[in-house]
NUMAR-810310 format. One record per residue: residue number from 1; y, x, z of N, C-alpha, C in turn. Coordinates in steps of 0.001 Angstrom, whole numbers, plus 500000, padded with zeros to 6 digits. Layout:
BEGIN
NUM Y X Z Y X Z Y X Z
...
REM end
This chain:
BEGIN
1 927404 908428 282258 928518 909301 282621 928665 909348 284132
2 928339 910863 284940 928625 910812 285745 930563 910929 286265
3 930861 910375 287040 931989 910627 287523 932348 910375 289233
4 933981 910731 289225 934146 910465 290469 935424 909051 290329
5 935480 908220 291422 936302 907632 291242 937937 908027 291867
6 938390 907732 291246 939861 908557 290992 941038 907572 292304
7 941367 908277 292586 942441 907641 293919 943150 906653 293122
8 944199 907297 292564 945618 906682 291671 945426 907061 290155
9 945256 906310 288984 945665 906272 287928 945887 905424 287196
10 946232 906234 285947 946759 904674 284867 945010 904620 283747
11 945103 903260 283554 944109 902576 282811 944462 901727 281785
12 944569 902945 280574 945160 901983 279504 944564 900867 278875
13 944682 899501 278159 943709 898972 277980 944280 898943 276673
14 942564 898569 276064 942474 898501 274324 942561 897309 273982
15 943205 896101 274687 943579 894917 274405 944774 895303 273117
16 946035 895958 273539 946846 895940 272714 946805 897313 272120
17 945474 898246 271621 945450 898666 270922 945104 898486 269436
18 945684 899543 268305 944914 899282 267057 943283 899462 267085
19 942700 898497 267185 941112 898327 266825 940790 898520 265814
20 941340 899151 264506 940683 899834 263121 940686 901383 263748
21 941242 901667 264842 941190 903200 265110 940937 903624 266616
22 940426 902266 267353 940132 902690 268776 939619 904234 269411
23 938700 904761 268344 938805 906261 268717 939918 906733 269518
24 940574 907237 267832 942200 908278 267983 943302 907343 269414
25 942840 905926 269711 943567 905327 270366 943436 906300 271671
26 942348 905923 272124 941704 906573 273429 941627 908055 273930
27 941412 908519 272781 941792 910153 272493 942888 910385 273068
28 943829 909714 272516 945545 909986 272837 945480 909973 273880
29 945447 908836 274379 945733 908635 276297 944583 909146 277076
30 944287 909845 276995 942909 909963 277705 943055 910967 278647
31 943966 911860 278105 944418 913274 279080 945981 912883 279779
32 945845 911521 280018 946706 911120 281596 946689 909910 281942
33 945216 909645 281933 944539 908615 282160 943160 908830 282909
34 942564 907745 283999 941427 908054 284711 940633 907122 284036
35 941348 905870 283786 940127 905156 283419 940656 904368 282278
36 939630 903749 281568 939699 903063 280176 939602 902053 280196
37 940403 900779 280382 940317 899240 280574 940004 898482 279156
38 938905 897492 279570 938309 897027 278674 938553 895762 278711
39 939248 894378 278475 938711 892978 278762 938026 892224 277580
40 937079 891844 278878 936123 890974 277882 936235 889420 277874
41 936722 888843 276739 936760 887527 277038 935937 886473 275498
42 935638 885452 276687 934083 884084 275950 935081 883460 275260
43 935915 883322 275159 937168 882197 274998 936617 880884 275440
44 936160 880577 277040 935414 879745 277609 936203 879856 279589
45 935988 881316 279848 936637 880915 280843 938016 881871 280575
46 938445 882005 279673 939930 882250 279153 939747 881882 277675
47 941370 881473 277176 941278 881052 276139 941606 882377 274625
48 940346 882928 274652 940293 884203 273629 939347 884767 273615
49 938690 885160 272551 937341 885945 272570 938032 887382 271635
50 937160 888200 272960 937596 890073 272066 936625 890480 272253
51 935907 891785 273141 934832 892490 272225 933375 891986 273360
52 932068 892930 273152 931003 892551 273638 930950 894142 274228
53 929122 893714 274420 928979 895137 274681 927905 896259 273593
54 927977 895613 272401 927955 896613 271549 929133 897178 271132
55 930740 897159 271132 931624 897830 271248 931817 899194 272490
56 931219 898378 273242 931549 899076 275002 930390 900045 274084
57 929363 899908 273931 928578 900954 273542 928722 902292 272676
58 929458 901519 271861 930127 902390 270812 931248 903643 271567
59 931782 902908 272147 933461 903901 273135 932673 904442 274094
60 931346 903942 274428 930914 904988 275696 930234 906462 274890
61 930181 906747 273799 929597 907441 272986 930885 908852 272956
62 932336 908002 272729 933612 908914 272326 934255 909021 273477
63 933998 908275 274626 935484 908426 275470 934942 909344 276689
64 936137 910128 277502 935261 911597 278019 936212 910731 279715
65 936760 909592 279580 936885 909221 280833 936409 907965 281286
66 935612 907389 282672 935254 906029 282644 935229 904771 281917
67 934743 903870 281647 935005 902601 280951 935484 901606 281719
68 936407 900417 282459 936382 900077 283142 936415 898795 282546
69 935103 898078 282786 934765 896501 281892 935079 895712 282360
70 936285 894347 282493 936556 893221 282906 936534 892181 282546
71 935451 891307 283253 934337 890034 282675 935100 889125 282891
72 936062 888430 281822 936611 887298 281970 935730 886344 281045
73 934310 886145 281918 933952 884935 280849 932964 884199 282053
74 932261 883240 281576 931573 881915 282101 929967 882724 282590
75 929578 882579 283604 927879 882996 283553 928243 884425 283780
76 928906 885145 284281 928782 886714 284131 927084 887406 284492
77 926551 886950 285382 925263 887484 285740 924404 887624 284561
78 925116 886914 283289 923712 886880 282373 923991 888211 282074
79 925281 888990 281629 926110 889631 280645 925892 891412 281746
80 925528 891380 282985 925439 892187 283286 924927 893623 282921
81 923641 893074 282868 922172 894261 282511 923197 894904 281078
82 923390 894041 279996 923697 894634 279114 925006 895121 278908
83 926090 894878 279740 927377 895821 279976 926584 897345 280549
84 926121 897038 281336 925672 898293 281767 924514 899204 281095
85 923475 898482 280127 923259 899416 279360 924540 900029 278099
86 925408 899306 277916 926111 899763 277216 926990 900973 277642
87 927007 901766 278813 927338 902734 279281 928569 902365 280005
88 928872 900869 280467 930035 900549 281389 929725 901119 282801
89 931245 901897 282886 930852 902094 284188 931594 901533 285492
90 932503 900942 285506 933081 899654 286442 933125 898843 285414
91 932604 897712 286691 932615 896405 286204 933304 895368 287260
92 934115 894599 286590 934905 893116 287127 934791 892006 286987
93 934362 891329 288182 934106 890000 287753 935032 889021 288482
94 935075 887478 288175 936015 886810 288730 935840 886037 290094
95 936706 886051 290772 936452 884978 292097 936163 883492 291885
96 937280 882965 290618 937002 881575 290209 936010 881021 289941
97 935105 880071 290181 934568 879326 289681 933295 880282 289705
98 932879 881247 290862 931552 881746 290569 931029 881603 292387
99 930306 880521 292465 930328 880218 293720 928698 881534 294432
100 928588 882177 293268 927960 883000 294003 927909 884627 293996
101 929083 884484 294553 929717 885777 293956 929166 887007 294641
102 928759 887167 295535 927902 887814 296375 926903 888190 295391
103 925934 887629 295443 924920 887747 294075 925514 888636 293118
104 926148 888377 292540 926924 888813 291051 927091 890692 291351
105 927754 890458 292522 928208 891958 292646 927491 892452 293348
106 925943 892105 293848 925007 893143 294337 924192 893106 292868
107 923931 892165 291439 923468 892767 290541 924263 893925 289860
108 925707 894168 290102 926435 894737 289227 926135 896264 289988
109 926049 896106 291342 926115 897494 292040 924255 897859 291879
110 923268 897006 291563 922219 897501 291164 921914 897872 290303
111 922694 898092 289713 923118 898470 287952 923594 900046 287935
112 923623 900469 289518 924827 902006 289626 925975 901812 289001
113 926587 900532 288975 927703 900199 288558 928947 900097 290126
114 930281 900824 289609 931406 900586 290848 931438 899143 290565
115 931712 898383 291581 932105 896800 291559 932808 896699 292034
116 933553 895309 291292 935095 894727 291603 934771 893372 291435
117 936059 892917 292145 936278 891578 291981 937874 891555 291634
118 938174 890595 290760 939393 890240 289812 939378 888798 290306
119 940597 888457 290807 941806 887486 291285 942377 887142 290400
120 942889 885716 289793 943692 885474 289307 945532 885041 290219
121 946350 885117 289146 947765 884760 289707 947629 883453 290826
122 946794 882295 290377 946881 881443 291465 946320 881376 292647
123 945702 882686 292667 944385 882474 293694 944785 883803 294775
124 944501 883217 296595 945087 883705 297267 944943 884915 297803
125 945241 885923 298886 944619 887087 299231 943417 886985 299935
126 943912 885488 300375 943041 885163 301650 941792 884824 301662
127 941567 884435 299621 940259 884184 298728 938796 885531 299081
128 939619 886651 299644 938938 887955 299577 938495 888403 300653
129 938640 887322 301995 938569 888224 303543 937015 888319 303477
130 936245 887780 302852 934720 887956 302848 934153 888797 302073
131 934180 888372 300883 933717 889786 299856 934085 890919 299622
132 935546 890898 300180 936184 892268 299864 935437 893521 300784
133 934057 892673 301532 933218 894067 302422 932504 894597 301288
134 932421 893412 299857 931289 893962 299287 931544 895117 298045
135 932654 894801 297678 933552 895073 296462 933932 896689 296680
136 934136 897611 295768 934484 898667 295343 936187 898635 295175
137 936398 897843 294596 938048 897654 294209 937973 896204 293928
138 939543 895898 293864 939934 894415 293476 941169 894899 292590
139 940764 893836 291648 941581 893762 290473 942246 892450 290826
140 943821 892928 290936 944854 891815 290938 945465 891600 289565
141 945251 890357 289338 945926 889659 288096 947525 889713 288228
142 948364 890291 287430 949341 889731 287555 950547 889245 286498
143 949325 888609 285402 950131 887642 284675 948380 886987 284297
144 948524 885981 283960 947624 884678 283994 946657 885286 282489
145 944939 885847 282821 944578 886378 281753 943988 885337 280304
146 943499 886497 280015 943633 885796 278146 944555 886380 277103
147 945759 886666 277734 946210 887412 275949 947358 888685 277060
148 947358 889646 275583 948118 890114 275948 949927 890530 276225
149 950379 891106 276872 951999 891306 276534 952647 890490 277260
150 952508 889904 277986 953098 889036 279460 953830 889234 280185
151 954678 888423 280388 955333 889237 281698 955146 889053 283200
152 955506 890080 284229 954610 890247 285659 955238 889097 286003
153 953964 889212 286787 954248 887604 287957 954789 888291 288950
154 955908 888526 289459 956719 889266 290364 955966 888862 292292
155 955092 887268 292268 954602 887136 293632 953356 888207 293734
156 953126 888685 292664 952061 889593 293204 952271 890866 294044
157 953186 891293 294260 953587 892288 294677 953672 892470 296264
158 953589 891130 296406 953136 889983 297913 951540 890171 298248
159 951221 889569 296838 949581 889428 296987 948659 890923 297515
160 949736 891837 296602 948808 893449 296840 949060 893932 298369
161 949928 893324 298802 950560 894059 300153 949666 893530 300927
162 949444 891696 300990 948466 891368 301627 946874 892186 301698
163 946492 892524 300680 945165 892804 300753 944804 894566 300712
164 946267 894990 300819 945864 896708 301566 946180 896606 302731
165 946760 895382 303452 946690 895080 304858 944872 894830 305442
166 944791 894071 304444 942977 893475 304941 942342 894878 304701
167 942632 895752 303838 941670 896993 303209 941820 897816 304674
168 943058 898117 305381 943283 899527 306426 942701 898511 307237
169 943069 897389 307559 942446 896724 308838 940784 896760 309301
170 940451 896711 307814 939381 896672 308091 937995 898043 307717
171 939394 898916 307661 939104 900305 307278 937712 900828 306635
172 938014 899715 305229 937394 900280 304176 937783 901036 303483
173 936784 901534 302101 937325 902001 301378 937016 901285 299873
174 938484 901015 299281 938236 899570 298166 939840 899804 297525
175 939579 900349 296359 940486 900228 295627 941232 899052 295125
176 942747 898942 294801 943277 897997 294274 943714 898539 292703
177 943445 897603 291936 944278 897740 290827 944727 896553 290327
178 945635 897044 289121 946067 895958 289293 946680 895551 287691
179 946701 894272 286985 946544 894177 285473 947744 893239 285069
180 948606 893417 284334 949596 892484 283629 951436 892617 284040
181 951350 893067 282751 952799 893552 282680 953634 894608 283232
182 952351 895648 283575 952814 896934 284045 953168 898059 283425
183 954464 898695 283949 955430 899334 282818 956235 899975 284397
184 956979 900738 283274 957685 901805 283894 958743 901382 285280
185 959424 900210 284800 960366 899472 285894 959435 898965 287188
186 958279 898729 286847 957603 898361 288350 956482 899141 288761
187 955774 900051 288498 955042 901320 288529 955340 901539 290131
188 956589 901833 290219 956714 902615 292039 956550 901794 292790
189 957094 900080 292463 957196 899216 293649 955673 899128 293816
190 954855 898685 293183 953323 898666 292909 952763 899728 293654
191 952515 900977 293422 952038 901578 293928 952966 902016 295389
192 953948 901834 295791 954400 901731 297327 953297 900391 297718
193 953128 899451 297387 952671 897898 297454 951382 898572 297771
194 950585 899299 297675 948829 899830 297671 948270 900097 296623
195 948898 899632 295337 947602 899799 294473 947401 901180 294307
196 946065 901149 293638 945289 902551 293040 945406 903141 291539
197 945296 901741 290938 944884 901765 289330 945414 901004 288776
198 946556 901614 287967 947280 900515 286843 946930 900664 285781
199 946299 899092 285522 946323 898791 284032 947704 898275 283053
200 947772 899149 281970 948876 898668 280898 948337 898903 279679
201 948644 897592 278988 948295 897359 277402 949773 897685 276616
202 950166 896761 276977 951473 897237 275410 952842 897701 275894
203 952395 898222 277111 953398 899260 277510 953228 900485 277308
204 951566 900962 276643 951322 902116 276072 950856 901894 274463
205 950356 901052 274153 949831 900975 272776 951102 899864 272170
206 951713 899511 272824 952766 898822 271633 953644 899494 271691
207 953857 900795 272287 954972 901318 271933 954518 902578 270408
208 955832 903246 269803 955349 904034 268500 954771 905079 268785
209 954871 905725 270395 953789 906583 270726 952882 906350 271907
210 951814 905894 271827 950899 905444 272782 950809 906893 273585
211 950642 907905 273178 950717 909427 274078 951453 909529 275098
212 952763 909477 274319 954182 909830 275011 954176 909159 276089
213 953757 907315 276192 953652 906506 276671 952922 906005 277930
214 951671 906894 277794 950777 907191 279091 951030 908518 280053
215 951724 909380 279507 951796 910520 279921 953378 909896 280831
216 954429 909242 280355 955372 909118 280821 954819 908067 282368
217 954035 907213 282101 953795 906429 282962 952814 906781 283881
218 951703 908051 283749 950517 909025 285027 952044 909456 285349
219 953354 909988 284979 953838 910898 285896 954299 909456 286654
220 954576 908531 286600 955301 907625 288155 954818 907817 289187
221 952814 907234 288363 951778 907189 289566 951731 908869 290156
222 951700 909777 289846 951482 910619 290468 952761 911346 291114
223 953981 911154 291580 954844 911287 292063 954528 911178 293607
REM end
């Protein structure tokens, strides 16, 4: 799938969707939505295992907007080649515990894959003054990953400010997005804060209309 990458949008994720009907899920939100958030977890370096990338394969077949794959697991370099044959087209990997992270995200960008790097809640802005030359976007955590329906870690809102300070300073171009517990009450502060791309799970799929739900929440971002 060719595409372009999108300034500001919402990225619903199929964490807290119904998975007997992920289709019709994606369908719904799809026309006020840029991108399609995926997390992938080993239940190794988070505690939960959800899909692979014969799923990702499957949704890259139906969905008519980006995939956006986020590798919350142990070893990501192995898992690469085959996210990306599976038709992922951003991919996220973690700062923690991958001391060669450099590596990681020149295999992911040799892949013609956008690359990111994903921060967790404990981990600082200041974790990013190096790689963030290498990175496409950064995915800010902002509730501690592994499950869904959380509520925001309100210091992040700190964390994002910091690192669209490092982004103009150093006048790249590197998207922020940003994952956990995003909903209608913090949408504006967030995107005043820098980000690009909000991810929300069950602020669109746990509600009784996942439609109504994405469409209400592209109009914040695009205000």
């Amino acid at each position: 799938m060719k595409f372009k990458i999108p300034d500001k949008c919402l990225a619903p994720s199929i964490l807290s969707a119904d998975f007997s009907k992920l289709k019709e899920e994606i369908e719904l939100v799809s026309p006020f939505s840029g991108l399609i958030h995926i997390d992938v977890m080993d239940n190794h370096f988070v505690p939960n295992l959800t899909i692979g990338p014969c799923v990702v394969k499957s949704l890259s077949k139906v969905s008519k907007i980006p995939l956006d794959c986020h590798l919350m697991v142990e070893n990501p370099d192995s898992l690469i080649r085959s996210f990306a044959e599976s038709g992922s087209n951003l991919l996220s990997v973690h700062f923690e515990d991958n001391p060669n992270l450099n590596r990681t995200i020149n295999l992911i960008k040799k892949e013609g894959i956008v690359a990111g790097v994903a921060i967790n809640p404990s981990t600082p802005a200041s974790a990013l003054e190096e790689i963030i030359f290498d990175v496409d976007f950064v995915l800010v955590m902002s509730v501690n990953p592994g499950f869904g329906g959380q509520s925001f870690i309100k210091n992040s809102i700190q964390k994002i400010k910091k690192i669209k300070k490092m982004i103009v300073e150093n006048e790249l171009n590197v998207k922020i997005e940003v994952d956990g517990g995003v909903c209608a009450s913090n949408i504006k502060v967030l995107k005043e804060a820098g980000c690009n791309w909000f991810v929300a799970g069950s602020s669109v799929f746990g509600t009784p209309s996942p439609e109504k739900a994405a469409k209400e929440l592209s109009e914040f971002i695009d205000v």
